[in-house]
C-alpha positions, 0 to 999 in steps of 0.5 A: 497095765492098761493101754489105750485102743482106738474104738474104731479098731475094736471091731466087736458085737456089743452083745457079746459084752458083759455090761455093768452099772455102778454108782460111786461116791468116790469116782472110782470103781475097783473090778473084782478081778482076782489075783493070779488069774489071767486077763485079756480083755478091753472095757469101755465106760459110759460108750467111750473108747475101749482100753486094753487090760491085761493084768489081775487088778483095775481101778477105774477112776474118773467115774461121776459121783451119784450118776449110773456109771455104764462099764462093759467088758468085752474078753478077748479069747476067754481073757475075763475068766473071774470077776468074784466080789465075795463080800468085799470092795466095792460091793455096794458100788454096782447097781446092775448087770444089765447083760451077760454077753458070751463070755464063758466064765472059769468060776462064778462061786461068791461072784455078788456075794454081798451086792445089795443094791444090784438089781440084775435086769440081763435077760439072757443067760450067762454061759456056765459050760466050764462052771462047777459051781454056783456056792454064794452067787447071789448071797445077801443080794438083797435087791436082786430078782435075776432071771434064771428062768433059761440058765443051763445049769447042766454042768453044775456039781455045788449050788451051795448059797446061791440065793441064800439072804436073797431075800426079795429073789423070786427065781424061776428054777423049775426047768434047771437040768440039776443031774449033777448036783450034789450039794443043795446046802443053803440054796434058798435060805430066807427068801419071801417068795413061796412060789418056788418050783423045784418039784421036777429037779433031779436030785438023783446026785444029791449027797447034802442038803442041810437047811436048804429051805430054812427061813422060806415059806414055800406054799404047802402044795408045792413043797407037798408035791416036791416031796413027794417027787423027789421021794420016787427018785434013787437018791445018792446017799453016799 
């Protein structure tokens, strides 16, 4: 149920907004809201008015076909906990996030999971104090550089994935607090980029690691020095 509010009356700071582009064929756009989660959040398109939403499934209509479509959200009070593509619907309809805002997110696992075209060009960080998980994130986003050079990443236990068939990613991981971390399994999978600096990680929790690095060639010297850092460390073996 969606219901209409005066954009005067939401009285917000839009850097608080979690801010979308897409581009459609069909003039709509389907938000990968998830089923049985709760909502409470307004969102606007292309600088319109703000519409209040409150229940787990939206379709946005009357979008422009072939134009970059501008969709942002502002929760209220935690009220957009998951926006989870995972490989379906309308993947290949975003194009970008251009900002993460404040929203604290409940799951982030398969959230662009098969967003080929987004590109990503936030560059603040997206806030990740209730997360678990990072598994698939950013799986076979094929388009996709994100800057993840600043995330707190603290509070994660599972990055199963999360770059895994990102082929042209080229993150910046080398400052990641991975403490708590205990599976690696498929992180870096086929990317192109051998600059990858995960050397000074902390990989003290880590139980499973299976082709982390397969299909990545990273430069020798620093999968050499990752080695031999991580071998001075008391990994967890179960």
């Amino acid at each position: 149920m969606n219901r209409g509010i005066n954009a005067s009356r939401h009285r917000h700071n839009p850097l608080n907004d979690f801010v979308t582009t897409w581009e459609t064929t069909d003039t709509t756009a389907i938000i990968p809201l998830t089923l049985g989660q709760t909502y409470n959040f307004n969102y606007s398109v292309n600088g319109g008015s703000f519409i209040n939403h409150t229940s787990d499934t939206l379709t946005v209509t009357g979008l422009t076909n072939g134009i970059p479509q501008e969709i942002r959200f502002s929760p209220n009070n935690g009220g957009f906990p998951e926006f989870t593509f995972n490989n379906l619907g309308d993947k290949d309809k975003i194009i970008d996030v251009s900002q993460w805002g404040t929203n604290v997110w409940a799951s982030v696992s398969s959230m662009f999971y098969g967003c080929s075209n987004a590109l990503f060009t936030a560059t603040d960080n997206p806030d990740l104090s209730l997360v678990s998980s990072v598994n698939n994130m950013f799986r076979a986003c094929t388009t996709a550089d994100p800057d993840v050079s600043n995330w707190n990443v603290s509070t994660i236990d599972n990055m199963g994935g999360m770059f895994r068939d990102a082929i042209n990613a080229e993150p910046d991981v080398s400052n990641w607090n991975t403490s708590l971390a205990t599976n690696f399994n498929n992180v870096f999978v086929n990317l192109i980029f051998t600059r990858l600096v995960i050397k000074d990680w902390d990989v003290t929790s880590l139980t499973s690691g299976a082709s982390f690095l397969s299909g990545t060639s990273i430069d020798t010297d620093l999968y050499d020095q990752t080695l031999i850092n991580w071998s001075a460390q008391s990994v967890n073996t179960g």
